[in-house]
C-alpha atoms as one frame of an Amber mdcrd trajectory, in Angstrom:
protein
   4.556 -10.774  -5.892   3.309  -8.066  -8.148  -0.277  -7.304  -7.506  -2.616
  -7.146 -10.822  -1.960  -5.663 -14.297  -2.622  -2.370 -15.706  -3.666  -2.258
 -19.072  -2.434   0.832 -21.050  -4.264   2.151 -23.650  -1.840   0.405 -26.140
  -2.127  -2.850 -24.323  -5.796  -2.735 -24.714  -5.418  -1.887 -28.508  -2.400
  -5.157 -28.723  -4.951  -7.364 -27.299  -7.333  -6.336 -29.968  -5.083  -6.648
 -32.565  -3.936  -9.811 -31.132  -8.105 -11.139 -30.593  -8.835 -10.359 -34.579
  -5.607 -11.564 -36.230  -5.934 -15.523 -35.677  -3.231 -16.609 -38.320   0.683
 -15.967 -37.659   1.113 -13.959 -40.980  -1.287 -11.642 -39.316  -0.248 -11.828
 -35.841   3.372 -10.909 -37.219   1.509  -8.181 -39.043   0.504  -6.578 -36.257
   4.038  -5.680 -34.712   5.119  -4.377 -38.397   4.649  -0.408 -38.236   4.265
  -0.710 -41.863   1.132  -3.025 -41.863  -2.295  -1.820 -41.825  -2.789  -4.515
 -39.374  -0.344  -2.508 -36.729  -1.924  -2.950 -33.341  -1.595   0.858 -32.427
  -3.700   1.786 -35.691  -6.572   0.478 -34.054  -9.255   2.444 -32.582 -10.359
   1.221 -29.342 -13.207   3.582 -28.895 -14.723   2.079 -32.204 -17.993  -0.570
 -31.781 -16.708  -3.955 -33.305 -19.279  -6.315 -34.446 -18.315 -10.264 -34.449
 -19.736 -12.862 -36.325 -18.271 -16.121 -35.576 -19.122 -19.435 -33.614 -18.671
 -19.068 -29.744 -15.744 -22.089 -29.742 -14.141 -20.143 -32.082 -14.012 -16.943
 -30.317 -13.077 -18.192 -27.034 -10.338 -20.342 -28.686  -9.406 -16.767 -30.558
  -9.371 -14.790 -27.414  -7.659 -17.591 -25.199  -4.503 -17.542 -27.860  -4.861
 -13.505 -27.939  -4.194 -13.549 -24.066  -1.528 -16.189 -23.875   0.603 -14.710
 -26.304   0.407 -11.133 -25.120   1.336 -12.391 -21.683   4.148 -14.333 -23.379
   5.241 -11.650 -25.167   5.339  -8.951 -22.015   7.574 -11.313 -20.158   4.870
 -12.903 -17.775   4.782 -17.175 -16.796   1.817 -18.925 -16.631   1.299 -22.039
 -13.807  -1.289 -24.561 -13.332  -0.812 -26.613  -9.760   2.250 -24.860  -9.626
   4.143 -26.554 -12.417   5.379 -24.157 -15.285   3.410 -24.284 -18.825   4.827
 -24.481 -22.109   3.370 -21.703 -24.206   4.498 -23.204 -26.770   1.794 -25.684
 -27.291  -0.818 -23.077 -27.734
């Protein structure tokens, strides 16, 4: 069992990236090196301000998490049984 998850600097600025880009043309943005939306542009030291209703930004920052952990390779359970990212 691995215990935890370290969040690198990077991670932290994917997440972001990830949080604040809620269409696909954007999320695939922020993997292109030559969008300004690339997730290690971002400056994670830098005050962000959000204006937006708070259904919204939990659905924003649910879909931010489940397709980073997706992406690094990690599974996701609920009572055990296996669940399909996919529908997210």
């Amino acid at each position: 069992m691995i215990e935890g998850a370290q969040l690198s600097d990077d991670d932290l600025r994917e997440l972001f990236a990830l949080f604040s880009s809620p269409t696909e043309e954007e999320v695939a943005q922020i993997y292109s090196v030559q969008e300004p939306l690339f997730f290690r542009n971002e400056d994670i030291t830098e005050e962000y301000s959000l204006v937006q209703e708070k259904g919204d930004y939990a659905r924003d920052a649910w879909r931010a998490v489940i397709y980073f952990l997706r992406r690094h390779g990690y599974k996701l359970t609920k009572d055990g049984q296996p669940v399909n990212f996919n529908t997210f």
